[in-house]
VOVEX-332992 format. One record per residue (C-alpha): x, y, z; residue number from 0. Coordinates in pm, whole numbers, plus 50000, padded with zeros to 5 digits. Layout:
% residues N
PT      c1      c2      c3   pos
PT       X       Y       Z   NUM
...
***
This chain:
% residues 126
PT      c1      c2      c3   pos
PT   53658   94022   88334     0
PT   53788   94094   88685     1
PT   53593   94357   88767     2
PT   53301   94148   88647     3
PT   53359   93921   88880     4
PT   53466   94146   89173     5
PT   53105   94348   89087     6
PT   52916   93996   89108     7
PT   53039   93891   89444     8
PT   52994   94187   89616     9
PT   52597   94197   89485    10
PT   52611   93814   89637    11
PT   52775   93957   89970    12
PT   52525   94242   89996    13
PT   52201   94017   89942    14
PT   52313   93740   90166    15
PT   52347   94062   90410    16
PT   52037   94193   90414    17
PT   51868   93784   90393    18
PT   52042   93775   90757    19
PT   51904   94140   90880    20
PT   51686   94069   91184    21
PT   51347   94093   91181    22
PT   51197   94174   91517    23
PT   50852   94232   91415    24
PT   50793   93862   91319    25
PT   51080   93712   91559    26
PT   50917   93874   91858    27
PT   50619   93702   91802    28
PT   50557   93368   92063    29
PT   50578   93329   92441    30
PT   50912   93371   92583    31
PT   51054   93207   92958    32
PT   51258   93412   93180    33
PT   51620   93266   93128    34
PT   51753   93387   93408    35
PT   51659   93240   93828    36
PT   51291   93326   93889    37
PT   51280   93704   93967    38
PT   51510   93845   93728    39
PT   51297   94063   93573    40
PT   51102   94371   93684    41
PT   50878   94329   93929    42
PT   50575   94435   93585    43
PT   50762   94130   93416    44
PT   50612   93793   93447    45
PT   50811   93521   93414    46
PT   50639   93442   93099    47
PT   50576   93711   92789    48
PT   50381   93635   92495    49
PT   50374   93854   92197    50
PT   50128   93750   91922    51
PT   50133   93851   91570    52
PT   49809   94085   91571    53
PT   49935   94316   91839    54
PT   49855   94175   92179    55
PT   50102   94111   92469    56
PT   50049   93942   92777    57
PT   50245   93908   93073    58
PT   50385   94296   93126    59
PT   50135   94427   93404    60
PT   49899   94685   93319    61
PT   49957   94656   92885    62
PT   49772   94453   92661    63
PT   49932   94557   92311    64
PT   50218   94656   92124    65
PT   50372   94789   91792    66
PT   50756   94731   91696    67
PT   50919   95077   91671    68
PT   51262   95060   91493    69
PT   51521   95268   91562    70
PT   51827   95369   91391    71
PT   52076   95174   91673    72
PT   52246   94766   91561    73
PT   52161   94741   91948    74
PT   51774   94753   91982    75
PT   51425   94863   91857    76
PT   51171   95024   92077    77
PT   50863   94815   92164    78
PT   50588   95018   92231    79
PT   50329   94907   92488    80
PT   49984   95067   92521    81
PT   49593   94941   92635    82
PT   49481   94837   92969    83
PT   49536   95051   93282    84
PT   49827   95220   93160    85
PT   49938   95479   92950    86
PT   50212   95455   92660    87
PT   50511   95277   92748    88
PT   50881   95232   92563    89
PT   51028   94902   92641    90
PT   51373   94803   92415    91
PT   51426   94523   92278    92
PT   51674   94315   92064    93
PT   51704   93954   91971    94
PT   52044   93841   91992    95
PT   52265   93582   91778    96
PT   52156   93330   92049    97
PT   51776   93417   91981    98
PT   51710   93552   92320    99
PT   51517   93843   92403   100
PT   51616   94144   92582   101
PT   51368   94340   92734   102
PT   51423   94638   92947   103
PT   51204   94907   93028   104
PT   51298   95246   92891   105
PT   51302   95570   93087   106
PT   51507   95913   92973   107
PT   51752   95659   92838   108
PT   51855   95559   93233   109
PT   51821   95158   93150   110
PT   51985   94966   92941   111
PT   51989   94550   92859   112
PT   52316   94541   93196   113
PT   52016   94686   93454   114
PT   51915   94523   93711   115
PT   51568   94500   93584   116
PT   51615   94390   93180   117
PT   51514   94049   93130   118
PT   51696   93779   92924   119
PT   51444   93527   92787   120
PT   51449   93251   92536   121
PT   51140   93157   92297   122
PT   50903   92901   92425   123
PT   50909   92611   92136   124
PT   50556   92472   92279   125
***
């Protein structure tokens, strides 16, 4: 009967687990305010990022959509911008226990959500 018991409450533990995984594909989705003073974010950043649910983004110059990319880290995903004047782009992000958004722009792994030009933003409840 123990072991029963031990067997059901780890099934509990393991489905309440993966009930609180994060979902960034549908979490990302909204506009999102610079949390930080005006000018905190790179200078491609507006203070103001929306990312809808059928792909577009607005308000990172020069991209007008995007597709989540997981990735095998607990730390971020990869957002992948594209459309408009530029080419590809790998931005990473991660929603955090406070549901803020980190943004950073990625490049050979030289940036990380502590650079100078990540952004910390919080989700616009308009």
């Amino acid at each position: 009967m123990p072991k029963g018991k031990l067997l059901f409450s780890l099934v509990v533990l393991v489905i309440i687990m993966t009930g609180c995984s994060k979902d960034i594909e549908k979490e990302i989705v909204g506009t999102w305010q610079n949390a930080g003073e005006e000018g905190d974010c790179d200078t491609n950043m507006d203070e103001e990022i929306t990312f809808t649910s059928d792909g577009e983004v607005i308000g990172i110059e020069g991209y007008n959509k995007y597709d989540i990319q997981k990735t095998e880290s607990e730390n971020y995903d990869y957002a992948i911008l594209s459309g408009g004047l530029e080419d590809n782009a790998k931005y990473r992000v991660k929603i955090d226990d406070d549901n803020h958004l980190h943004i950073v722009y990625e490049e050979n792994d030289t940036y990380d959500f502590d650079s100078q030009i990540a952004c910390n933003m919080v989700k616009d409840d308009k």
